[in-house]
N, C-alpha and C positions, 0 to 999 in steps of 0.2 A: 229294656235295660234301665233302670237308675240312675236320678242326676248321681248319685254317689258312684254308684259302679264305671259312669263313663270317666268322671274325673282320674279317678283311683286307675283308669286303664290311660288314662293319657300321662299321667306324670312318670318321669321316669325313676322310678322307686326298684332301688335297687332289692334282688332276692335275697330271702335270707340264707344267712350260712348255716352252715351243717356243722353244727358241733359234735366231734366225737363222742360215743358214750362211755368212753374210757379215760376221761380227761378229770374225771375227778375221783376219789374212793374217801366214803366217811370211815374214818376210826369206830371200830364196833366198843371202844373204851371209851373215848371222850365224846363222840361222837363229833369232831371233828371235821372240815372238808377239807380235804388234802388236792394239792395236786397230786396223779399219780406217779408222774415223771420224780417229784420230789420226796415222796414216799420210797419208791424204788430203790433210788438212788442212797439212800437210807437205811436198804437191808428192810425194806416192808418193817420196822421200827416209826411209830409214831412221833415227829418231831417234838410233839408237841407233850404227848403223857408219858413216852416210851413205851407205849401198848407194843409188846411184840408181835406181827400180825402172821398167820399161817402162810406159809411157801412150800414152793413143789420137790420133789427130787432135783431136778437141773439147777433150781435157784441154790439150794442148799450144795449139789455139788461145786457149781460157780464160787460160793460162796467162803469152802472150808479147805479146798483140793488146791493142790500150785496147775501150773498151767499143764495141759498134755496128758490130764488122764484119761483111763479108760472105761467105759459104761461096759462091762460084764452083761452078759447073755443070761435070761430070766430062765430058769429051768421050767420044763413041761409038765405040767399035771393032770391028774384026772378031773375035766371039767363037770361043776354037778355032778355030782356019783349016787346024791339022793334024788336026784330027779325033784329037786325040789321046788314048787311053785307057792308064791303068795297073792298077791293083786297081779303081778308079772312073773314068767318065767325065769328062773335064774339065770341063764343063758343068756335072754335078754338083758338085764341089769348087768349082765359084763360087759355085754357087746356097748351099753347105753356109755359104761366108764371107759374103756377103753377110745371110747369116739372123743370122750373128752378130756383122756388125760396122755401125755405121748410113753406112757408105757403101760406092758401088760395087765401089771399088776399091782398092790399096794407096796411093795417092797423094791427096791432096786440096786443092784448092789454096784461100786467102782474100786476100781485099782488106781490110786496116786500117789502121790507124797502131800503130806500136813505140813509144812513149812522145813522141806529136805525130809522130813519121817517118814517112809514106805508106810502106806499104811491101804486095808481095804476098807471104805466106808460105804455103808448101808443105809438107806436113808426111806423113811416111811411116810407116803403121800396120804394125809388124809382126804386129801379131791376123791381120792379113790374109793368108793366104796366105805368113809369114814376109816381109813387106815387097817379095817377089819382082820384080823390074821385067818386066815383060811390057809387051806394046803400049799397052796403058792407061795403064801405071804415062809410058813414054814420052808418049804424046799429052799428055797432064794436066800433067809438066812442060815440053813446050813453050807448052802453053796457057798457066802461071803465065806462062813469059817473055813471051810476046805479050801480056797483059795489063800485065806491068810495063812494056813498051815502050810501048803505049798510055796508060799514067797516067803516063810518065815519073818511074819512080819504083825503087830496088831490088825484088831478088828473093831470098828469104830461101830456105833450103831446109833443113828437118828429115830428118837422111836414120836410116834404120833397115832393114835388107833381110839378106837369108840370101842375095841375089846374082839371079842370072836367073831368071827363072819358066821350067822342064826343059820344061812341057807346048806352051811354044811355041818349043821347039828354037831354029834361027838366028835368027827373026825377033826372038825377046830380046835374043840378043847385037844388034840391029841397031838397039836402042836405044842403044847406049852409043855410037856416031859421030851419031845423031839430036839425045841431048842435048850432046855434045860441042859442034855447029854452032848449038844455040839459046842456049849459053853465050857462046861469040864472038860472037853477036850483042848479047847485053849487053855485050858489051868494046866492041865498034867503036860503039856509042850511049854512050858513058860513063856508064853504069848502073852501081850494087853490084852484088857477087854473093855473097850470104856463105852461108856451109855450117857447119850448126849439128851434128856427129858423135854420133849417141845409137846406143847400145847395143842390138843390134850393128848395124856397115857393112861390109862384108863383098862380095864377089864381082865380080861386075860393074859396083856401083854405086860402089866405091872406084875400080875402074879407070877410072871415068868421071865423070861430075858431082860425083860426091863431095869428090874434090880438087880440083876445080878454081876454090875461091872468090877471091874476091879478100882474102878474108877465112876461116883456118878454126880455127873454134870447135869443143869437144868436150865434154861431159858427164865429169864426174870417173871415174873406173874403166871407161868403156866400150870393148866390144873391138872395134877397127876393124881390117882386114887384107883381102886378097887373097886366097889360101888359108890353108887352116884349120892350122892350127897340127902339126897330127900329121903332116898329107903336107910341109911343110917339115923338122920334123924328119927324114922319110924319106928325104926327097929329096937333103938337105946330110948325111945320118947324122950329124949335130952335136946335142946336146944346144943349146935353146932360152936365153936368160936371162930371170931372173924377171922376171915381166909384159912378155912381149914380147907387142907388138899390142895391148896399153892404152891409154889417154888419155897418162897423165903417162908411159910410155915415148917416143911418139913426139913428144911436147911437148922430150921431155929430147933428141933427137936429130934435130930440125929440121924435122918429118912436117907439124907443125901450129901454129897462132899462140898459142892459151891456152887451158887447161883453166878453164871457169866455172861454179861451185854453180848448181843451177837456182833458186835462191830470188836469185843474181845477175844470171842470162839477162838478161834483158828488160831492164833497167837497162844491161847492158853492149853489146847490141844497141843500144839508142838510142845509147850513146855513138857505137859503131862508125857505125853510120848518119850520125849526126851530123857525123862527124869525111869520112865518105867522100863526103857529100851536099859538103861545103866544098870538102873537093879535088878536087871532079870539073868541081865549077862554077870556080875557080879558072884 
C-alpha cells in the first residue's frame, strides 16, 4: 500500500453523495439547466425561454381536467396484422413502449369537466412510439367520440404524432378517412370539436383529425406540418421562411384560431367550450 493510500484510509473523509439523475433537465431550446422540480412545477414550460417542453397523457390530463376524472378503457386491436419486422419485431417495439409508458397505446382517452364543462379529452403521448397513429391510436379516438356522443358533450383532442405508425403499412393510413367519418359525426349531433396542436403534429394526423376542429388551438413554438420541412425545401428548391410550420407562423397566415401559454389552456378551453356549448344549443 502507498504512503498516499494509507493516509487517504486514516482520515476521516467523509463519502460522496449520490446525486439523483433527475435533479436537473437542460431546455432542448436555450439549452438551459433547469432544476427539474422547477421546471415541473411550470407546466415542463421553460422559465427561462418559454420553450414549451413535451408531456405525457397523465401530465396533460392533470393539467387541463378539474379534479375526479375518468381515464376511459383503451379499446382492443388487432396486434401486427402485417406481421411486420424491421431490425425488431413489432410486437416487440410494443411490448419495449408499453414497459415505458403507463398506457397501452399512443392515444388515451378521459371523461371530465374543463373548468365545470363536461367534456371528453383525448390526449396523444409522443414517449409512445413518436405519437404514431396506428389502428389503436384510430379505434381510441373513435371511442372518445362515441363517448362524447353518449354524454352529449364535446370532444377535446391533444394531438402530438411523428404521423403514421410504417409497421402497419395501409391500414394506418386507413385511419385518417376512419377519424375523418367519427368527426362528422360530431358535426351532424352539434357537438364541439376542438384540437389542442402540441409539439410536434405532423404526418397523417395533420392531414386528418388534426385540422379538423371546430375550434383549433396550438401550444406556442410547436411544429405542426405535413412533411417535414427538408423534402419541401427539395421538392419546391425554394429556400423555406423563418419558422415555417410553427404555431405563431400558421396563426399569422390563417392555418389556426390562437396560439395559447399552457399555464392559459384550461382557462381558455372553458371559455371556448363555454361559448360553443351556447351556440350549439342556440
Amino acid at each position: 500500500m502507498s504512503w498516499i493510500d494509507r493516509v487517504r484510509n486514516s482520515l476521516p473523509f467523509t463519502t460522496k453523495r449520490d446525486t439523483p439523475d433527475n435533479l436537473w433537465v437542460k431546455c432542448p431550446s436555450c439549452k438551459e439547466m433547469l432544476f427539474t422540480k422547477e421546471y415541473e412545477d411550470n407546466l415542463s414550460v421553460c422559465p427561462r425561454c418559454e420553450h414549451h417542453g413535451r408531456i405525457g397523457a397523465d401530465a396533460r390530463f392533470a393539467q387541463l381536467l378539474d379534479a375526479g376524472f375518468e381515464i376511459l378503457p383503451s379499446p382492443k386491436v388487432k396486434e401486427d396484422p402485417l406481421k411486420f419486422r424491421d431490425s425488431k419485431k413489432y410486437p416487440d417495439r410494443l411490448k419495449a413502449a408499453r414497459l415505458a409508458n403507463p398506457h397501452p397505446d399512443a392515444l388515451t382517452n378521459a371523461l371530465g369537466k374543463i373548468g365545470g364543462h363536461k367534456a371528453v379529452l383525448g390526449v396523444q403521448d409522443f414517449a409512445f412510439m413518436g405519437g404514431s397513429m396506428g389502428m389503436a391510436v384510430g379505434a381510441a379516438f373513435v371511442a372518445g367520440v362515441d363517448r362524447a356522443l353518449k354524454e352529449k358533450c364535446a370532444y377535446v383532442i391533444c394531438t402530438a404524432a411523428g404521423g403514421a405508425r410504417m409497421q402497419e403499412g395501409i391500414l394506418s393510413l386507413m385511419q385518417m378517412p376512419k377519424t375523418t367519418v367519427a368527426v362528422s359525426r360530431l358535426n351532424r349531433a352539434g357537438l364541439p370539436y376542438i384540437v389542442v396542436l402540441t409539439d410536434p403534429t405532423t404526418g397523417g394526423v395533420t392531414a386528418s383529425y388534426a385540422m379538423l376542429g371546430d375550434v383549433q388551438i396550438a401550444e406556442p413554438g410547436c411544429l405542426i406540418g405535413f412533411a417535414g420541412q427538408r423534402v419541401i425545401q427539395d421538392t419546391i428548391r425554394e429556400k423555406l421562411p423563418e419558422g415555417f410550420q410553427r404555431a405563431e407562423y400558421l396563426l399569422e397566415h390563417g392555418m389556426i384560431d390562437m396560439v395559447v401559454h399552457r399555464r392559459d389552456l384550461k382557462a381558455r378551453l372553458a371559455t371556448v367550450l363555454d361559448y360553443l356549448g351556447a351556440a350549439k344549443a342556440a
